[in-house]
C-alpha positions in Angstrom: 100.9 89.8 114.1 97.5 87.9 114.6 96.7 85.8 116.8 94.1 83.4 118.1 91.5 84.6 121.2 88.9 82.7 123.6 85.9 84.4 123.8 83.5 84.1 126.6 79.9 83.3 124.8 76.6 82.3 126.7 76.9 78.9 125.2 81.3 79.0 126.8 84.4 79.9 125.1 84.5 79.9 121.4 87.8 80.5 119.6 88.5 83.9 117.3 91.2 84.2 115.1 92.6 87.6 114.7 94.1 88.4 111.3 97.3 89.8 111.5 97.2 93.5 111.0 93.9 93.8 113.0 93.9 97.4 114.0 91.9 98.8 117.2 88.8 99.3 116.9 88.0 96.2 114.4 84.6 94.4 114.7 84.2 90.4 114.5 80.7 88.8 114.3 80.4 86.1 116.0 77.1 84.5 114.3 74.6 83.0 116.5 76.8 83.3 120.0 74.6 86.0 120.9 71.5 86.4 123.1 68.2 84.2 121.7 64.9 86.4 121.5 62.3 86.2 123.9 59.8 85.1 121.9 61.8 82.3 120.6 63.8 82.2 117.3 67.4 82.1 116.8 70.4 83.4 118.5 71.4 87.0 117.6 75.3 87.5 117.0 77.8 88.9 119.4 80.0 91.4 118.6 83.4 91.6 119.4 85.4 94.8 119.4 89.1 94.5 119.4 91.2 96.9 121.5 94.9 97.1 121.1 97.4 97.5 124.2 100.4 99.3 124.0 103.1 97.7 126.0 104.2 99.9 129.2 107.1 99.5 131.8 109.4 97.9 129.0 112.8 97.0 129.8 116.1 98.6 128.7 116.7 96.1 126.3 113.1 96.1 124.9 113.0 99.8 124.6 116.5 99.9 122.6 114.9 96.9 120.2 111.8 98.7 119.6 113.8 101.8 118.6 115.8 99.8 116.6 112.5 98.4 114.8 111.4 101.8 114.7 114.6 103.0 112.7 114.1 100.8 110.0 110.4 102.2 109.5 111.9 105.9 108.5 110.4 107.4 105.6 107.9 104.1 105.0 104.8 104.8 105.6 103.2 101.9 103.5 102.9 99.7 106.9 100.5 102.3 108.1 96.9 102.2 107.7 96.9 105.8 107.8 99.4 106.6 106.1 97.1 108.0 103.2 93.7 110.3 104.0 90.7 110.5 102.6 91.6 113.2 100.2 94.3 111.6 98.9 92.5 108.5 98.3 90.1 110.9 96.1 93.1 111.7 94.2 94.3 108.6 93.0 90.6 107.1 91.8 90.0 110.2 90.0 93.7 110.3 88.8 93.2 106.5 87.5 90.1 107.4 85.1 
């Protein structure tokens, strides 16, 4: 759903929005916030890997609204990133020309 993060830099906390949708694994750059050379020069950037949680020791009521969520997902896989591979992804641009 998105969201908006503090992010411990070397310079303190710096705010990152997460777009909504943001799957595991996503990479933000964070120009600048990272470590400075040596030798002098500017900041590199810091990377920021996001990693999402599954929610665990949900109560009776939260279990029986997730399944309810759940139920109204059946047969829709357009909310899934995943819900197409590679191959058919191959499919439709050549089906298109």
């Amino acid at each position: 759903m998105g969201g908006e993060l503090e992010v411990p830099t070397l310079d303190g906390r710096v705010k990152l929005k997460i777009p909504e949708g943001t799957q595991t694994g996503k990479q933000f750059r964070l120009r600048g916030k990272g470590v400075a050379p040596v030798r002098g020069g500017a900041a590199g950037d810091l990377l920021c890997r996001v990693a999402v949680e599954t929610p665990v020791n949900l109560s009776k009521r939260q279990r029986e609204m997730l399944e309810e969520f759940r139920g109204t997902l059946q047969g829709d896989n357009s909310h899934s990133p995943k819900a197409s591979g590679w191959f058919e992804g191959v499919k439709r641009f050549f089906g298109d020309v």
